[in-house]
Phi, psi and omega in degrees: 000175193289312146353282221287324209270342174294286213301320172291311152345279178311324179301316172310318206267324177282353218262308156348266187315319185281317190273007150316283179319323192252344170218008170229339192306146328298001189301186173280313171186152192300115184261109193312325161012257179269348180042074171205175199247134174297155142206071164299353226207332188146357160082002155306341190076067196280314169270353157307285168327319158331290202298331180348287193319297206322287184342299177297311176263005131296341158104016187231091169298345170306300184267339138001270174298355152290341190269305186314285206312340210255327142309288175337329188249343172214350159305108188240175208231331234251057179270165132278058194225147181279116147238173180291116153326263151351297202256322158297339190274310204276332176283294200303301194272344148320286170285340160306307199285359201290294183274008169262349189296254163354289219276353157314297246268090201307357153302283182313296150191129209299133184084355185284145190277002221086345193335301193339295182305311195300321190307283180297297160341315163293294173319314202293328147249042111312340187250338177305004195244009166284345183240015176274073195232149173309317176269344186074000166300157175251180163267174175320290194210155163225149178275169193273330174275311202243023155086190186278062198344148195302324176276007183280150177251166177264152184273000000 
């Protein structure tokens, strides 16, 4: 039944999420494996991010807003690191705006100020110069503090 198949869902989905928190949290993400942490994607705290949406619509708005405060406060952009365009645009900035989306709603949570949005405005012009192209193709990646590296191509 339907009950049954959230409640699996849901379990699936904190069993994840908690041992993210407990043995890769600031990393980008948990490698099931070896249960040990990652930072394939750019060293953000990519499943934090991730996770925003679920958190609201599971309905706990409580770590929700624990997750925002924790972003607000220590997620910075300001890297010297090569990320994936693509996969930065649809995850990180996606999901700022997603959960920044979400956390106006003072049902979900109360006092926020924007940070989210300020997060995504900084990424977003950190990524611009990857779409600075002859063709308007962006490129594969760019870096965050120095921009786009001499040999990148457009994907």
């Amino acid at each position: 039944d339907l009950a049954s198949l959230r409640g699996r869902v849901e379990a699936m989905f904190y069993h994840s999420y908690d041992n993210y928190l407990l043995h890769a949290f600031p990393h980008d993400e948990l490698k099931p494996i070896s249960c040990s942490p990652a930072d394939n994607f750019g060293g953000y705290m990519l499943t934090l991010i991730d996770s925003l949406d679920t958190l609201v619509v599971l309905g706990n708005t409580t770590e929700f807003q624990r997750a925002v405060d924790i972003l607000c406060t220590r997620l910075s952009f300001d890297l010297d690191q090569s990320v994936s365009v693509f996969e930065t645009n649809i995850r990180v900035l996606g999901g700022l705006l997603s959960a920044h989306h979400f956390a106006e709603d003072e049902r979900i949570m109360k006092g926020y100020g924007g940070c989210l949005l300020d997060k995504a405005l900084e990424l977003g012009v950190r990524l611009l110069p990857a779409f600075d192209t002859p063709t308007g193709i962006p490129y594969g990646s760019v870096n965050l503090r120095r921009g786009v590296v001499a040999d990148e191509t457009p994907e």
